[in-house]
Every structure is written in structure tokens, then in C-alpha cells.
N, C-alpha and C positions, 0 to 999 in steps of 0.2 A: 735272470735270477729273480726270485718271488722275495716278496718283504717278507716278514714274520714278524714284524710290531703288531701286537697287541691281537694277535693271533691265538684261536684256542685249538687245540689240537683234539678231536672227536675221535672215537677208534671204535668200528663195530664192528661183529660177527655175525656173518650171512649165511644164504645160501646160493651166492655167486659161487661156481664151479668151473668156469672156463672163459678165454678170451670171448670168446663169438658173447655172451651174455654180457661181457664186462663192454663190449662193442656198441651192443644193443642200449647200454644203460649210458655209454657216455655222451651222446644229444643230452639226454634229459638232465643229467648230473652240471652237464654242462651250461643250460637254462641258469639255475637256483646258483651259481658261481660268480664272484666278481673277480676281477682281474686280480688281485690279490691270492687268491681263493687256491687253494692245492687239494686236491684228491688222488688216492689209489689204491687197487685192492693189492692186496699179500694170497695170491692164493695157494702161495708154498706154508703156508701156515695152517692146523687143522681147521681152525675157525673162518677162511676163508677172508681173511681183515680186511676191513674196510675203514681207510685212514684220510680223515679230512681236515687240511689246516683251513679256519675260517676266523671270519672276524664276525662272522654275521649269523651265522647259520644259528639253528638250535636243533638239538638233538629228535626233539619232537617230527620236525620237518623233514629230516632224512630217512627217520622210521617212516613217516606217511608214504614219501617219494616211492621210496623201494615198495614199501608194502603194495601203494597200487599196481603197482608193473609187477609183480605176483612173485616175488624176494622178501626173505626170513630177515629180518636186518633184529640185532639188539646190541642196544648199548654198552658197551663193555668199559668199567670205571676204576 
């Protein structure tokens, strides 16, 4: 079971479209994660959601991540 103290919950819209991509991304996602840390995408959703419970992270960070490994990621608030 993950904590969720003090936890902010992040929500973005990508251009993740399939597992084999969300495969490819989870090493990396999984790097920038502390054991607290929760992610995952919705890709039954149009926006293709990309949902991250963190304590640490910042928005700016997950844009870049995605961005380099050649993924649409934006903020959704």
C-alpha cells in the first residue's frame, strides 16, 4: 500500500497511445520516483492521462522527461 501524506496528485495529457510506449517510458519514469511516488497512464481516456501521486516531483520535470523521449505531455489543472 503507497502513503499519500502529503502527496500532490499531478494529471497530464499526452501522447502516450499504447502499452509497448507506456513500457518504454516506465525505466525512465521510474528513475525520477521515490518509493512513495505513484504513476499511471488512463489511456481509456481521450487525453491519454498521465496521473502522478508525488511528494516531490514538479510539473516542469515531467514536461521535460516526456518531452525528451519525443511525448506531447501538458499539464492539465
Amino acid at each position: 500500500m503507497r502513503s499519500q501524506l502529503n502527496n500532490t496528485v499531478l494529471v497530464f495529457k499526452t501522447s502516450v497511445e499504447n502499452k509497448e510506449e507506456i513500457s518504454r517510458l516506465q525505466p525512465i519514469l521510474n528513475t525520477v520516483m521515490t518509493k512513495n511516488d505513484f504513476w499511471n497512464f488512463d489511456l481509456e481516456d481521450c487525453d491519454n492521462i498521465l496521473r502522478i501521486e508525488t511528494n516531490h516531483l514538479k510539473p516542469e520535470s515531467v514536461l521535460g522527461l516526456l518531452g525528451m523521449h519525443g511525448f506531447y505531455c501538458e499539464e492539465l489543472r
